[in-house]
C-alpha positions in Angstrom: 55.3 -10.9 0.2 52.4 -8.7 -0.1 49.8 -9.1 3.0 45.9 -8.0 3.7 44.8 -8.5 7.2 40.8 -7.8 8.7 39.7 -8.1 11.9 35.7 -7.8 11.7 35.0 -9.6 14.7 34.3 -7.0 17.3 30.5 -6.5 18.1 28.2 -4.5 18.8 27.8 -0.1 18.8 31.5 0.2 19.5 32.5 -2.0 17.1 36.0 -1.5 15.6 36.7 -3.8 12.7 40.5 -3.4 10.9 42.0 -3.6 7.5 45.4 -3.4 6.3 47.8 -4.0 3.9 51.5 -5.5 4.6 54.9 -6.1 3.2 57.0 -8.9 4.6 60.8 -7.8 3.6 63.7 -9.3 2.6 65.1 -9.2 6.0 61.8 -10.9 7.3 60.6 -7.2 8.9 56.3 -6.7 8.6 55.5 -3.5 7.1 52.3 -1.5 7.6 51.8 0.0 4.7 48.1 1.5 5.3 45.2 0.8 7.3 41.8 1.8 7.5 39.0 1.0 9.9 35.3 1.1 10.3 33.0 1.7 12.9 29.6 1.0 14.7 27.7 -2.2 13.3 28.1 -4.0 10.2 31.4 -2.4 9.9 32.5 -5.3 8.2 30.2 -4.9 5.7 33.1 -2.0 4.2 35.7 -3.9 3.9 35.7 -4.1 0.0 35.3 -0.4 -0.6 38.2 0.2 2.1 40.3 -2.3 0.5 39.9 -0.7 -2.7 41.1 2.8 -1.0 44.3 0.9 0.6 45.0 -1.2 -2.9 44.6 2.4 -4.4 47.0 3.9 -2.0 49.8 1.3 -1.7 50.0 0.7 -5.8 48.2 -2.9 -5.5 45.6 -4.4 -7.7 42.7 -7.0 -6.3 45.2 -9.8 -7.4 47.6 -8.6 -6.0 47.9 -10.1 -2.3 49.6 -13.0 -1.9 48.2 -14.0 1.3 45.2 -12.7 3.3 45.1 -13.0 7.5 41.3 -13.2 8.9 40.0 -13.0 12.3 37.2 -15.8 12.6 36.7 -15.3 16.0 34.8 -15.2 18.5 32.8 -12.0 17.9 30.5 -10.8 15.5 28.1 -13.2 13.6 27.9 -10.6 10.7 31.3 -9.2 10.8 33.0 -12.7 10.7 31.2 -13.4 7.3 31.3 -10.1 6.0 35.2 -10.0 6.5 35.9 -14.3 5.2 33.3 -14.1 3.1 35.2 -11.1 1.2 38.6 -12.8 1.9 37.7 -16.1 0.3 36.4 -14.0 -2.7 39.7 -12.0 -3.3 41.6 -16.0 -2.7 39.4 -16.9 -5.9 40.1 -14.1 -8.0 44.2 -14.2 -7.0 44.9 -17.2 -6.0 45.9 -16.0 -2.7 45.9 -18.2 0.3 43.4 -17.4 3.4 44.7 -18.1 7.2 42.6 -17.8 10.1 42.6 -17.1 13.5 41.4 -16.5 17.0 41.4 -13.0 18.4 43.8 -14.5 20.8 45.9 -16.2 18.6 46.5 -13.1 16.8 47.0 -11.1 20.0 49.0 -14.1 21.9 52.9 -12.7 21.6 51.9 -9.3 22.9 49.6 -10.5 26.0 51.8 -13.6 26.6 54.9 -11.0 26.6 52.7 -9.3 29.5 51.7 -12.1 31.2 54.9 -13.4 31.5 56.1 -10.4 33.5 53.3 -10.6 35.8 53.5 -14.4 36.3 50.3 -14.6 35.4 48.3 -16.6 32.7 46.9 -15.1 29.5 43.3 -14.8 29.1 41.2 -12.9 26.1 37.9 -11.5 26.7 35.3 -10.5 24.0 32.0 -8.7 24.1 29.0 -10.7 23.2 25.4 -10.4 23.0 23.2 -10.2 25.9 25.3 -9.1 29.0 27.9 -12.2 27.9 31.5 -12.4 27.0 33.5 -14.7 25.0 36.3 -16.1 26.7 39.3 -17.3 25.0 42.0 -19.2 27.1 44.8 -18.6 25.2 47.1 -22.2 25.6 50.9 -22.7 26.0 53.3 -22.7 23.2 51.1 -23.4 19.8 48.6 -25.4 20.9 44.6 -24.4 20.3 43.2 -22.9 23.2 39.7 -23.0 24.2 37.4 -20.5 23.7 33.5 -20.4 25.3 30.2 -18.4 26.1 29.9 -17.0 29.6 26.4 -15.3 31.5 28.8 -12.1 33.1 26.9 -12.2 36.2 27.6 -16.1 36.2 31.3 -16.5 35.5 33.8 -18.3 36.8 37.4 -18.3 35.8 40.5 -20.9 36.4 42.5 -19.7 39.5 44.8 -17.1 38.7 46.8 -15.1 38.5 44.8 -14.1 35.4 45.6 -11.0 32.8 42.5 -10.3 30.9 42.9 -8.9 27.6 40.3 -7.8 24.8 36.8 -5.0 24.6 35.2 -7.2 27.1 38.5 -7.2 29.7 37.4 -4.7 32.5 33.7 -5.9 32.7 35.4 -9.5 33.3 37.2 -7.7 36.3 34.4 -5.7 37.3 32.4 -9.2 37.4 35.6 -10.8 38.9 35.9 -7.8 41.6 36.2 -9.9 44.3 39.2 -12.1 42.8 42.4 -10.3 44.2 44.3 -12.4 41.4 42.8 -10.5 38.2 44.2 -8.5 36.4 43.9 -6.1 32.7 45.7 -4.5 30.3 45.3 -2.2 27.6 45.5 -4.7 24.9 42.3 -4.3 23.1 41.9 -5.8 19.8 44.7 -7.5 17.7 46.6 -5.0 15.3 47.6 -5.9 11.8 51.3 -7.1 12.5 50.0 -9.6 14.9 47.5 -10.6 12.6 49.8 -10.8 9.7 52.7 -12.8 12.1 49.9 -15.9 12.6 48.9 -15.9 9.2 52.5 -16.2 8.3 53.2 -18.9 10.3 50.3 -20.5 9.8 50.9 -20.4 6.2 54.3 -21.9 6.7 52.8 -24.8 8.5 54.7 -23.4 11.7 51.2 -23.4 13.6 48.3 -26.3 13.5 46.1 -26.0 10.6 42.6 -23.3 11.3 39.6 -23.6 9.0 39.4 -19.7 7.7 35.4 -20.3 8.6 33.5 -18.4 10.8 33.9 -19.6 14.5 30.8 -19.5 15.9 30.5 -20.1 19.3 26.8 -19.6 20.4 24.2 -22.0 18.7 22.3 -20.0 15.5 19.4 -17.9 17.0 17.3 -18.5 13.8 14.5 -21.5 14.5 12.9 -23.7 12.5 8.7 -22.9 12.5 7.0 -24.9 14.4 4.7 -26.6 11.6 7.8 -27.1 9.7 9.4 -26.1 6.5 7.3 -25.2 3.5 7.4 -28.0 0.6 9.2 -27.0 -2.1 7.9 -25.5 -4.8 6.7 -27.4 -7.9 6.5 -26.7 -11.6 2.8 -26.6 -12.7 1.8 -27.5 -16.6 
């Protein structure tokens, strides 16, 4: 099976978004066949020129993939539609199915693996806007976990022990300095195979079903005017 992954949801000037293309073999081994990445803002915005490098590279065509893994979430209000807005448009042109996820579902065997050994429980941490942090608490097994907005000079966390992953993981700790029960890895972003092993299983029905929409987690910024809409135009004789 022939695989594109993107991740597009980091934010902000150090922004990292991912692309990728993947064979699943006969022996049910992921392949990285190429990758190429982006950086700073809007990112995102290059996937469909990079994808046309990797298609070029690996022998693909546009129709080719057979399934397409997407990051929705949390992160970047651009990248996220950037990256499933371009996703949904290859899906109608091949046929392709789309899967979504979390940043921590896609990241969840690696920092749960970790977690484990420090008897700790698995948290995922991603910069936002405005000296906040999204924070994904990745739950047990396959279940959804929950993710939510936090003010970094305001936030709390369950009692631990914690191991914070993701761009946003040491200024959790640093916030968290006083907790003696936090901890980080190195684990910063998901990589392809992790992105492609959820969108597998998700695809086989192995995980609970995830809109491949944009998973927006702060209300819109954009306001309606105060006087209102403007009426709608009308056709004059």
């Amino acid at each position: 099976m022939r695989i594109l992954v993107m991740d597009g949801s980091a934010t902000g000037t150090q922004a990292r978004a991912v692309i990728a293309c993947l064979v699943l073999g006969d022996d049910g081994v992921l392949s990285v066949l190429a990758t190429r990445e982006a950086t700073g803002r809007g990112a995102a915005e290059q996937f469909p020129l990079l994808a046309t490098e990797l298609f070029a590279q690996c022998g693909w065509t546009h129709v080719m993939p057979e399934l397409v893994g997407v990051v929705v979430g949390p992160g970047s209000f651009t990248g996220l539609r950037a990256s499933l807005a371009f996703a949904h448009g290859l899906a109608a042109g091949s046929g392709c199915a789309v899967m979504g996820m979390t940043g921590g579902e896609a990241m969840a065997d690696a920092l749960r693996h970790l977690a484990r050994q420090q008897v700790a429980r698995p948290v995922c941490c991603t910069v936002a806007r405005r000296g906040r942090v999204f924070v994904e608490m990745l739950a047990d097994g396959d279940g959804a976990g929950s993710v939510s907005a936090h003010m970094l000079d305001m936030l709390e966390l369950p009692p631990g022990p914690l191991l914070l992953a993701g761009n946003a993981a040491e200024d959790v700790a640093q916030a968290l300095s006083l907790r003696m029960d936090v901890r980080t890895c190195n684990l910063m972003q998901p990589d392809p195979v992790g992105i492609a092993t959820v969108a597998l299983r998700r695809f086989r029905g192995h995980l609970p079903p995830r809109a491949a929409q944009p998973l927006y987690v702060d209300a819109p910024e954009a306001k309606l005017p105060a006087a209102g809409l403007r009426p709608a135009p009308t056709d004059t004789p």
